[in-house]
PDB file with one MODEL, atoms N, CA, C and O in Angstrom:
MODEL        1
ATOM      1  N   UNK A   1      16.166 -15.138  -8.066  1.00  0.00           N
ATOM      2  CA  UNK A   1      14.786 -14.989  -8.476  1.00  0.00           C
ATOM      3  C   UNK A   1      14.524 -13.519  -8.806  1.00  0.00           C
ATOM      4  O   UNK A   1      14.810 -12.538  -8.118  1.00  0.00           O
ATOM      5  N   UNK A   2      13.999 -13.560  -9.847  1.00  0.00           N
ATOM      6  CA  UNK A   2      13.656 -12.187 -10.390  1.00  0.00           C
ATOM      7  C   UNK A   2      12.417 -11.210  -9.568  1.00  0.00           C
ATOM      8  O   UNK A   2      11.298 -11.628  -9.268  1.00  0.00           O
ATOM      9  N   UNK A   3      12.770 -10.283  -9.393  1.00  0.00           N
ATOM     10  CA  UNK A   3      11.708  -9.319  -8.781  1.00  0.00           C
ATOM     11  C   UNK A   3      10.310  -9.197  -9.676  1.00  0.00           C
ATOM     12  O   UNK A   3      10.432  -9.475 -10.869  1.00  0.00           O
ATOM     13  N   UNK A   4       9.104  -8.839  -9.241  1.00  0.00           N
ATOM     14  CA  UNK A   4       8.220  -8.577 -10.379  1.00  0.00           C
ATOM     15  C   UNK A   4       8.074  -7.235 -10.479  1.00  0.00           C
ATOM     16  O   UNK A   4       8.182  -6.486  -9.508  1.00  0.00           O
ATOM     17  N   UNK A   5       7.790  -6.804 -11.801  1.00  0.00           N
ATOM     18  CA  UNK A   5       7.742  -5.490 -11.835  1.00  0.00           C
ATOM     19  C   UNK A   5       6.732  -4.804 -10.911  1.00  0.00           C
ATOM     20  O   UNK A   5       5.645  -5.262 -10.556  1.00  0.00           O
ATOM     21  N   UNK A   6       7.316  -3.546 -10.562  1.00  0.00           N
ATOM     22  CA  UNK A   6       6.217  -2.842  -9.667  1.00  0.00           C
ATOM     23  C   UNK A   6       4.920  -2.132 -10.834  1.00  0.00           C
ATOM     24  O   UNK A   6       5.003  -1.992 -12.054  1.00  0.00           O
ATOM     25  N   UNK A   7       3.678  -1.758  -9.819  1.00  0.00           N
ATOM     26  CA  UNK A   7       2.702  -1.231 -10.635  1.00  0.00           C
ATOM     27  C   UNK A   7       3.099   0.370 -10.377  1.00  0.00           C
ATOM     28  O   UNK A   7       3.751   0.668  -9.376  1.00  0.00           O
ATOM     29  N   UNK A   8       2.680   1.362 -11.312  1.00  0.00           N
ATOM     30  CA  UNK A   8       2.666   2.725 -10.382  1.00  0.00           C
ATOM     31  C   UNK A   8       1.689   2.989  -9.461  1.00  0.00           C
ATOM     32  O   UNK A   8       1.784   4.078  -8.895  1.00  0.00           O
ATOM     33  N   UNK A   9       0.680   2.203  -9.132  1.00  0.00           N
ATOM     34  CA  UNK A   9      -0.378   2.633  -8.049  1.00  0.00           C
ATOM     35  C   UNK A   9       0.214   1.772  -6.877  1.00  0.00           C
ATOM     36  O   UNK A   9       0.048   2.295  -5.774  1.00  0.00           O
ATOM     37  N   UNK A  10       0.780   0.727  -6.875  1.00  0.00           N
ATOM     38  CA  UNK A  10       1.518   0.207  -5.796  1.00  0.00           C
ATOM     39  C   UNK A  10       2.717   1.173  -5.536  1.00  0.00           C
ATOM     40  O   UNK A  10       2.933   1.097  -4.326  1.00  0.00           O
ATOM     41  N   UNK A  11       3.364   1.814  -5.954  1.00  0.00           N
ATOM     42  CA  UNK A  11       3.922   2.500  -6.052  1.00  0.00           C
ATOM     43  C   UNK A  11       4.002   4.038  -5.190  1.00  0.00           C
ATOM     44  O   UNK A  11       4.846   4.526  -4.439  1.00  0.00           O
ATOM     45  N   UNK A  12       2.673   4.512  -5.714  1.00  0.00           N
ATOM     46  CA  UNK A  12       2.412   5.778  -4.967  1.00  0.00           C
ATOM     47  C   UNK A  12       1.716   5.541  -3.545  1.00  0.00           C
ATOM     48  O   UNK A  12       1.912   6.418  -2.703  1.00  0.00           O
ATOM     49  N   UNK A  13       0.708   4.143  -3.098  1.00  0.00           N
ATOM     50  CA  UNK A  13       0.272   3.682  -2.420  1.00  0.00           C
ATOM     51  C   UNK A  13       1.966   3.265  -1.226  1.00  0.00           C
ATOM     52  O   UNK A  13       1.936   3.069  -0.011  1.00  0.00           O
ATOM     53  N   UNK A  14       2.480   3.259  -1.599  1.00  0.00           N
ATOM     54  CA  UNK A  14       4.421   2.710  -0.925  1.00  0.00           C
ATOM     55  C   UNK A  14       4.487   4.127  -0.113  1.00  0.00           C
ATOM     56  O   UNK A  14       4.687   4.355   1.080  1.00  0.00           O
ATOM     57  N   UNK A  15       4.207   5.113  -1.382  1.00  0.00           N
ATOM     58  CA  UNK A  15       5.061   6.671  -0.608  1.00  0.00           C
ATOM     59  C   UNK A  15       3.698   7.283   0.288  1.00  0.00           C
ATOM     60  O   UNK A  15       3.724   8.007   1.283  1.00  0.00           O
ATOM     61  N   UNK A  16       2.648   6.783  -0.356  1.00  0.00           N
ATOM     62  CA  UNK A  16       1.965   7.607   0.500  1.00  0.00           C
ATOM     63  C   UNK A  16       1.597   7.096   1.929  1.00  0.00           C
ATOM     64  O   UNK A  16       1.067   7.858   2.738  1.00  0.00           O
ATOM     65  N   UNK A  17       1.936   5.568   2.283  1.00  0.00           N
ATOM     66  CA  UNK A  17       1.861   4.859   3.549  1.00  0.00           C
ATOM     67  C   UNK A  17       3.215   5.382   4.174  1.00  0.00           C
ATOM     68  O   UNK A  17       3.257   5.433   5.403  1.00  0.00           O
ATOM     69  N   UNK A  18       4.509   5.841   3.334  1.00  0.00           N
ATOM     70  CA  UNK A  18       5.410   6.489   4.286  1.00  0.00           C
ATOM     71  C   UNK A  18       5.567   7.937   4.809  1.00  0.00           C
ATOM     72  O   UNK A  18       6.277   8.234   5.770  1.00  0.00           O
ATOM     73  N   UNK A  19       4.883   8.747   4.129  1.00  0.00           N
ATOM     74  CA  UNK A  19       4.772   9.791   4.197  1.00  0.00           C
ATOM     75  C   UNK A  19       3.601  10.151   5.414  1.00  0.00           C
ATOM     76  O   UNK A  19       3.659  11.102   6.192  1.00  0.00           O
ATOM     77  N   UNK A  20       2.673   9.248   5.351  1.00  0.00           N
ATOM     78  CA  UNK A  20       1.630   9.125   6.245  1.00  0.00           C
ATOM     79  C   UNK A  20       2.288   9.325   7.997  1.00  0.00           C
ATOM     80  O   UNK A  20       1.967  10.017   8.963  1.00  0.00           O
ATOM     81  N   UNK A  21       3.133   8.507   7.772  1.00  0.00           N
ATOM     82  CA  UNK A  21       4.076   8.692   9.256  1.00  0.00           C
ATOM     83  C   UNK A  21       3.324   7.853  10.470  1.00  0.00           C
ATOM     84  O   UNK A  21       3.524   8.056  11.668  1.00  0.00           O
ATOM     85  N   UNK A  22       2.560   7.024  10.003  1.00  0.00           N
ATOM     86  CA  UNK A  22       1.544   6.038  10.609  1.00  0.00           C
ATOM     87  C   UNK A  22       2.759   4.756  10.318  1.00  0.00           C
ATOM     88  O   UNK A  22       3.528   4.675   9.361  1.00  0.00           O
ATOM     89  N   UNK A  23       2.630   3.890  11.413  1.00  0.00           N
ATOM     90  CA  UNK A  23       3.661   2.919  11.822  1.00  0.00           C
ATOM     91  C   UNK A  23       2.977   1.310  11.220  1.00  0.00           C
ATOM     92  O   UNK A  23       1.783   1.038  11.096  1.00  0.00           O
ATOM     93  N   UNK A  24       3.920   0.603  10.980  1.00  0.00           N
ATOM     94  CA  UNK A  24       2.686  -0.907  10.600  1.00  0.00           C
ATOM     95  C   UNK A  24       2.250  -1.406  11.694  1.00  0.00           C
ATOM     96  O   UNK A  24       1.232  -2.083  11.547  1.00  0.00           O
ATOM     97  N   UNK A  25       2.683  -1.315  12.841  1.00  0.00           N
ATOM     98  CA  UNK A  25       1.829  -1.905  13.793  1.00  0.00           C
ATOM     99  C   UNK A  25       0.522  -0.968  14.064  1.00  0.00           C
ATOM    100  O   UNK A  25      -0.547  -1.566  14.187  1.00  0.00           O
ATOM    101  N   UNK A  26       0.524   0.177  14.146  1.00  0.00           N
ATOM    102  CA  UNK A  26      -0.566   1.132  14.011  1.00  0.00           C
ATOM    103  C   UNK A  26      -1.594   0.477  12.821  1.00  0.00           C
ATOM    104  O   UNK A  26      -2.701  -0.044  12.957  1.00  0.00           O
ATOM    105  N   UNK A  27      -0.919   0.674  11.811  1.00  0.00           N
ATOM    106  CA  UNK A  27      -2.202   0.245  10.522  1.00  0.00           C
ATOM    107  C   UNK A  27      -2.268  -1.379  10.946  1.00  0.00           C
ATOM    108  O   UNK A  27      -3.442  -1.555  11.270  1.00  0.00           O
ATOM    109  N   UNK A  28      -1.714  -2.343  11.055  1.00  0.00           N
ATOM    110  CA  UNK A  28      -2.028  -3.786  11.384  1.00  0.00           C
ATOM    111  C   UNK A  28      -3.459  -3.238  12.478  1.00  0.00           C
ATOM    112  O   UNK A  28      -4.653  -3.532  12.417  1.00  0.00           O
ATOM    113  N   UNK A  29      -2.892  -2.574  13.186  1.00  0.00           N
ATOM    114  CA  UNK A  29      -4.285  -3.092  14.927  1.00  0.00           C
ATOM    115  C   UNK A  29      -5.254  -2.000  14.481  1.00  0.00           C
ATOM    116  O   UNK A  29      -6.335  -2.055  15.066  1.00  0.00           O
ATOM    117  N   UNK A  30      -5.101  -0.833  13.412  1.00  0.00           N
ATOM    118  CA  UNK A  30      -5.925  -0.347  13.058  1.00  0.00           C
ATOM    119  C   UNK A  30      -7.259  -1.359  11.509  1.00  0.00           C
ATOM    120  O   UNK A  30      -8.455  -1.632  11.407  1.00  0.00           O
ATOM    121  N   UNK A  31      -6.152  -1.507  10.788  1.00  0.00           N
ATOM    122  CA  UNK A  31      -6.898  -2.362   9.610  1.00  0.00           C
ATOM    123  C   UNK A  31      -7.022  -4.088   9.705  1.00  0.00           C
ATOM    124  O   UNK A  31      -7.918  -4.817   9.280  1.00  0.00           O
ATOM    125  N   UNK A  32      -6.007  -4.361  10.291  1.00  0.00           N
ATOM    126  CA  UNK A  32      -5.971  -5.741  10.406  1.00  0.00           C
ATOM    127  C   UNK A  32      -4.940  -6.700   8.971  1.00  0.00           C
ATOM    128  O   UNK A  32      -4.857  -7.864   8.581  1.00  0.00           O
ATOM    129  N   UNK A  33      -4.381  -5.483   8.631  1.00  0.00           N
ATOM    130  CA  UNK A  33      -3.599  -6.292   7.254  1.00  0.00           C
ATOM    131  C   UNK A  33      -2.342  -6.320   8.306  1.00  0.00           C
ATOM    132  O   UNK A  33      -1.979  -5.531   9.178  1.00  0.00           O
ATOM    133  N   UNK A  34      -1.912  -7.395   7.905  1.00  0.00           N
ATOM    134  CA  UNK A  34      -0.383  -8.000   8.913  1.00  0.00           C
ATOM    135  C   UNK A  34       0.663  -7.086   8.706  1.00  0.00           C
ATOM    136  O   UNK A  34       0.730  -6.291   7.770  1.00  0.00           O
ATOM    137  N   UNK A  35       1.831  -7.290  10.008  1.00  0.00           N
ATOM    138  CA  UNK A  35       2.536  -6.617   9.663  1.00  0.00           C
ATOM    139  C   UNK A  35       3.690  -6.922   8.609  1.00  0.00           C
ATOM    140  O   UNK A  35       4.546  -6.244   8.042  1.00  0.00           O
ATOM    141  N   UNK A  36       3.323  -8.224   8.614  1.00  0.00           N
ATOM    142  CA  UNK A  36       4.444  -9.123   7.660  1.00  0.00           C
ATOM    143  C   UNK A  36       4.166  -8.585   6.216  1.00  0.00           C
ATOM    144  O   UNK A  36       5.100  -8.094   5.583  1.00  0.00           O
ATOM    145  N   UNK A  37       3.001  -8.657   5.712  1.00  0.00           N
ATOM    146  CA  UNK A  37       2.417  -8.500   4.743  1.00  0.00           C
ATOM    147  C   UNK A  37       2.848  -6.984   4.362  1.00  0.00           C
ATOM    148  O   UNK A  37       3.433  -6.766   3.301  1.00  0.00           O
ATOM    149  N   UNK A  38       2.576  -6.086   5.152  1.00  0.00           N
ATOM    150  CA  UNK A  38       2.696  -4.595   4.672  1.00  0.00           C
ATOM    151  C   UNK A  38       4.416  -4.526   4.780  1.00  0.00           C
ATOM    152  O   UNK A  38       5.003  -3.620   4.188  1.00  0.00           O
ATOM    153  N   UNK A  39       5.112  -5.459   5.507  1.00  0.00           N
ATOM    154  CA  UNK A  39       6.651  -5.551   5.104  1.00  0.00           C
ATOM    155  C   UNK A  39       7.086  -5.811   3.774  1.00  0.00           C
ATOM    156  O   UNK A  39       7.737  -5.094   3.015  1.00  0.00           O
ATOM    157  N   UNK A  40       6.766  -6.594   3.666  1.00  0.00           N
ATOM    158  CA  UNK A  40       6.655  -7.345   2.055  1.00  0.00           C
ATOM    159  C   UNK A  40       6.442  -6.728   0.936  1.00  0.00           C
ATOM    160  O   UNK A  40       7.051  -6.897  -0.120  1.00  0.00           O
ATOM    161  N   UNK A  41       5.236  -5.719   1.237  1.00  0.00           N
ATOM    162  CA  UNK A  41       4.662  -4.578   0.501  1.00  0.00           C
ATOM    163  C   UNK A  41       5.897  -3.439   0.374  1.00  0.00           C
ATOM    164  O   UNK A  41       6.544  -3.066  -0.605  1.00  0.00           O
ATOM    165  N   UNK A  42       5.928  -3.162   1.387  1.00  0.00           N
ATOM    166  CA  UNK A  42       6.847  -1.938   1.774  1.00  0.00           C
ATOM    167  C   UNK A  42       7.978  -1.946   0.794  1.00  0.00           C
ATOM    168  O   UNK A  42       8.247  -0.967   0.098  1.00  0.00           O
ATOM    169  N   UNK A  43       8.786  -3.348   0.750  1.00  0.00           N
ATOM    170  CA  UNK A  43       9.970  -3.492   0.397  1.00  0.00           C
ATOM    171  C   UNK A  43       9.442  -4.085  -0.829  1.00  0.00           C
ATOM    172  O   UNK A  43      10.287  -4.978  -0.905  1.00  0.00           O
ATOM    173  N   UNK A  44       8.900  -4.226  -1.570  1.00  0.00           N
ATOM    174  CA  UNK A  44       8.351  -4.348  -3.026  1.00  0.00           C
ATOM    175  C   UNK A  44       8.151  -6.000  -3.251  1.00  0.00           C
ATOM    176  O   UNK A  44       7.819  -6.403  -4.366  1.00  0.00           O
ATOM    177  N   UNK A  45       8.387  -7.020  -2.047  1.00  0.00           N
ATOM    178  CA  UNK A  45       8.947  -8.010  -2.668  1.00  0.00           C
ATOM    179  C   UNK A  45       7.593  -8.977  -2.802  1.00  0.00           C
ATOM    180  O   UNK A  45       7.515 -10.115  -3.264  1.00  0.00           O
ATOM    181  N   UNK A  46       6.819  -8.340  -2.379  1.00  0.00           N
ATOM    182  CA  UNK A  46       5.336  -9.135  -2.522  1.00  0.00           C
ATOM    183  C   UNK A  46       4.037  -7.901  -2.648  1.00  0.00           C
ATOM    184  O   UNK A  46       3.933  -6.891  -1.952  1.00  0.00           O
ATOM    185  N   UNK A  47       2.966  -8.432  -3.952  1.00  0.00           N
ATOM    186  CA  UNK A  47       1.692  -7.174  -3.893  1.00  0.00           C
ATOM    187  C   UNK A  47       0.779  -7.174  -2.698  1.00  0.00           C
ATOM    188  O   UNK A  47       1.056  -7.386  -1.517  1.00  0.00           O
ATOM    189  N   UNK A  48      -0.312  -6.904  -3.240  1.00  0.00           N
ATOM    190  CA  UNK A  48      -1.446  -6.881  -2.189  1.00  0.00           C
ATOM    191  C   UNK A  48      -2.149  -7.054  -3.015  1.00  0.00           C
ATOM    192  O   UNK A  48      -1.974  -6.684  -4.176  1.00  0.00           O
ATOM    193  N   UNK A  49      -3.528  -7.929  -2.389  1.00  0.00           N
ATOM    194  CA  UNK A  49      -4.831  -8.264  -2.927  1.00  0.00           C
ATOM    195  C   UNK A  49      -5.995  -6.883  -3.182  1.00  0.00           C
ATOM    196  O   UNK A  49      -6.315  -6.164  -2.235  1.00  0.00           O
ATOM    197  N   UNK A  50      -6.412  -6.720  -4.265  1.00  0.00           N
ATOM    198  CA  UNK A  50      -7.403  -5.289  -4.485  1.00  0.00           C
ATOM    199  C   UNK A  50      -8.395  -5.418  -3.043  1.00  0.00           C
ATOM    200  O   UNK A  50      -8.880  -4.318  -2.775  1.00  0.00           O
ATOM    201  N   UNK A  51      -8.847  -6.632  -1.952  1.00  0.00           N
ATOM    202  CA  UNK A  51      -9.261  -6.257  -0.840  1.00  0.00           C
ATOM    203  C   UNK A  51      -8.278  -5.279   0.228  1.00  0.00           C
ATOM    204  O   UNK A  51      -8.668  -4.260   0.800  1.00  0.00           O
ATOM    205  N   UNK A  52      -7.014  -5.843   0.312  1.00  0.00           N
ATOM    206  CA  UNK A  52      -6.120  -4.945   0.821  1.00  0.00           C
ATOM    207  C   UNK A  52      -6.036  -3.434   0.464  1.00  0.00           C
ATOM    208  O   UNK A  52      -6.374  -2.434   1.097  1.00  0.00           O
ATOM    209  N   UNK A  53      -5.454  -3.608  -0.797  1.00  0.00           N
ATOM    210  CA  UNK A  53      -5.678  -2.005  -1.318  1.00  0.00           C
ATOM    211  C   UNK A  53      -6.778  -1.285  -1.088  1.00  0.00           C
ATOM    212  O   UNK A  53      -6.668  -0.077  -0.875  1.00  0.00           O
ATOM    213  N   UNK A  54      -8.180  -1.991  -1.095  1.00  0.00           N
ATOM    214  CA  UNK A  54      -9.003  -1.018  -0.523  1.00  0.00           C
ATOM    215  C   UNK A  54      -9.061  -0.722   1.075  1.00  0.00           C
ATOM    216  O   UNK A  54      -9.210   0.398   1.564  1.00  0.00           O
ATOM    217  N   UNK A  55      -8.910  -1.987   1.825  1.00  0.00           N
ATOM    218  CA  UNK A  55      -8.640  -1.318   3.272  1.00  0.00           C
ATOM    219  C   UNK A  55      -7.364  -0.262   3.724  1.00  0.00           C
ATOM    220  O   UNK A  55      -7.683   0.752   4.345  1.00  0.00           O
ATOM    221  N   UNK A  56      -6.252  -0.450   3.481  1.00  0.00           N
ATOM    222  CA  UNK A  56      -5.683   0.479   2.991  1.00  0.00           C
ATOM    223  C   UNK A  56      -5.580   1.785   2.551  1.00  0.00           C
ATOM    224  O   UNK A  56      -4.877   2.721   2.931  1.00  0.00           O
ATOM    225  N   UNK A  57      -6.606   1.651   1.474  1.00  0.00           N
ATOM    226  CA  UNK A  57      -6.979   3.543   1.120  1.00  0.00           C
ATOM    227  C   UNK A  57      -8.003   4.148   1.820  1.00  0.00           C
ATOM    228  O   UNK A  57      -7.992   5.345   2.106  1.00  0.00           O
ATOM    229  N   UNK A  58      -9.293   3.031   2.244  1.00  0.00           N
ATOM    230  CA  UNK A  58      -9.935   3.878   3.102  1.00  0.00           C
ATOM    231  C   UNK A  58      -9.466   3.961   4.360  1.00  0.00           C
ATOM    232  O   UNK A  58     -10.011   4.915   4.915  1.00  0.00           O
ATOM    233  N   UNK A  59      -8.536   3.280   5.231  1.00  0.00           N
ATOM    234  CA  UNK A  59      -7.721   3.721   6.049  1.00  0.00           C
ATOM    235  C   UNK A  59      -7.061   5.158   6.039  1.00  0.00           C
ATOM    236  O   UNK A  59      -7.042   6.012   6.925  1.00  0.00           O
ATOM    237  N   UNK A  60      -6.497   5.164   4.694  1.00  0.00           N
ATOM    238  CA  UNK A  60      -5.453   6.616   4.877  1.00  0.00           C
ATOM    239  C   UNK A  60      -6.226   7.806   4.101  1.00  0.00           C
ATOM    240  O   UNK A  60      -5.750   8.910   3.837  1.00  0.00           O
ATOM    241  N   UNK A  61      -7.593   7.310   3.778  1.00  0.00           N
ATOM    242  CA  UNK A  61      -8.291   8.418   3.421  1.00  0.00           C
ATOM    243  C   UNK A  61      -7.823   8.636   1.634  1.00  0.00           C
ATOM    244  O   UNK A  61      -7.667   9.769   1.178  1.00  0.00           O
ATOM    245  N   UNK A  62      -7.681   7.644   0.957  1.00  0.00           N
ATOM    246  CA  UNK A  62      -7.310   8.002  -0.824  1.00  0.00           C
ATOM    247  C   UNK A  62      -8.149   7.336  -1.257  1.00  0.00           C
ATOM    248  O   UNK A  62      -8.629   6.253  -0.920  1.00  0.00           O
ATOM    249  N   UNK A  63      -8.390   8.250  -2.301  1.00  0.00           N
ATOM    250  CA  UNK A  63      -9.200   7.962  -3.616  1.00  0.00           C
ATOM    251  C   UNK A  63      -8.223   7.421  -4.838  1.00  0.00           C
ATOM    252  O   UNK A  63      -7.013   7.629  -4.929  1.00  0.00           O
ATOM    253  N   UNK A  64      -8.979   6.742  -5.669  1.00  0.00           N
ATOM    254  CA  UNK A  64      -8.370   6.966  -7.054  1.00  0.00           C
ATOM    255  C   UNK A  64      -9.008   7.564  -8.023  1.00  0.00           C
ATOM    256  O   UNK A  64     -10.211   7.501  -8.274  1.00  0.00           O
ATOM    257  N   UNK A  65      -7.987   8.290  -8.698  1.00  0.00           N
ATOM    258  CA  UNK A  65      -8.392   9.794  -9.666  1.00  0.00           C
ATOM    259  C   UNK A  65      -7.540   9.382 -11.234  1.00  0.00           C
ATOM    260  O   UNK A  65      -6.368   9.064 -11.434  1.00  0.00           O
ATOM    261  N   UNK A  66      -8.813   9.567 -12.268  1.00  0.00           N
ATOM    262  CA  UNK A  66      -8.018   9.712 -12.959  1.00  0.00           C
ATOM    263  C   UNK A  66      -7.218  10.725 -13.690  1.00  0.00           C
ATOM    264  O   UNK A  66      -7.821  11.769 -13.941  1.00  0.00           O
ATOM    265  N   UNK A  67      -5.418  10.594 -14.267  1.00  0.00           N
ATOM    266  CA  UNK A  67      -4.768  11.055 -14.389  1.00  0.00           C
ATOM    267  C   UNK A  67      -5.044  11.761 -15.790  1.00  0.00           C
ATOM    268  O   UNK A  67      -4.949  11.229 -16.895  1.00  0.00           O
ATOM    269  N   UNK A  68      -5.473  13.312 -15.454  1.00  0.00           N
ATOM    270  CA  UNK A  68      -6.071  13.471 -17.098  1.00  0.00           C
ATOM    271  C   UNK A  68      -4.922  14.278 -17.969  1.00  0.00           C
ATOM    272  O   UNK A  68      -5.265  14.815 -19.022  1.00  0.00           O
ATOM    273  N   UNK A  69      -3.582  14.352 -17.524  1.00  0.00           N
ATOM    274  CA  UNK A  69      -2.653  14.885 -17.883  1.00  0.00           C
ATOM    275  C   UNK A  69      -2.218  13.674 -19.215  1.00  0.00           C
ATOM    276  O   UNK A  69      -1.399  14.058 -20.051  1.00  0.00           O
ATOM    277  N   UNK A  70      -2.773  12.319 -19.336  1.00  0.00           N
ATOM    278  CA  UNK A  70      -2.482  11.147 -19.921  1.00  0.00           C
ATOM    279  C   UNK A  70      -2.938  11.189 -21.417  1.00  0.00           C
ATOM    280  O   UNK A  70      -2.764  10.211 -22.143  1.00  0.00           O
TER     281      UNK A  70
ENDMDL
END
């Protein structure tokens, strides 16, 4: 089965939850998104719902900006 392509905001949302150095059980009992789910995420093999992504960013404190270098 074919992978689906990644987005680049799923993407930078990947590095910036690892870089964060915050654990998934931390963000699960902090946000309540599973840990299965942010596995899945992690390892590209499933997205997230735009409700996720927003708990998520206001969790780790991100905005989205646009890229005016484009």
């Amino acid at each position: 089965m074919a992978r689906k392509q990644r987005s680049p905001l799923s993407d930078q949302l990947r590095t910036l939850i690892r870089e964060s150095g915050i654990s998934r059980y931390k963000i699960w009992r902090d946000t309540g998104v599973s840990q299965s789910l942010l596995s899945k995420f992690m390892s590209g093999a499933q997205g997230l719902s735009l409700e996720k992504i927003d708990v998520l960013c206001e969790y780790l404190a991100l905005k989205l900006v646009r890229d005016e270098e484009r």
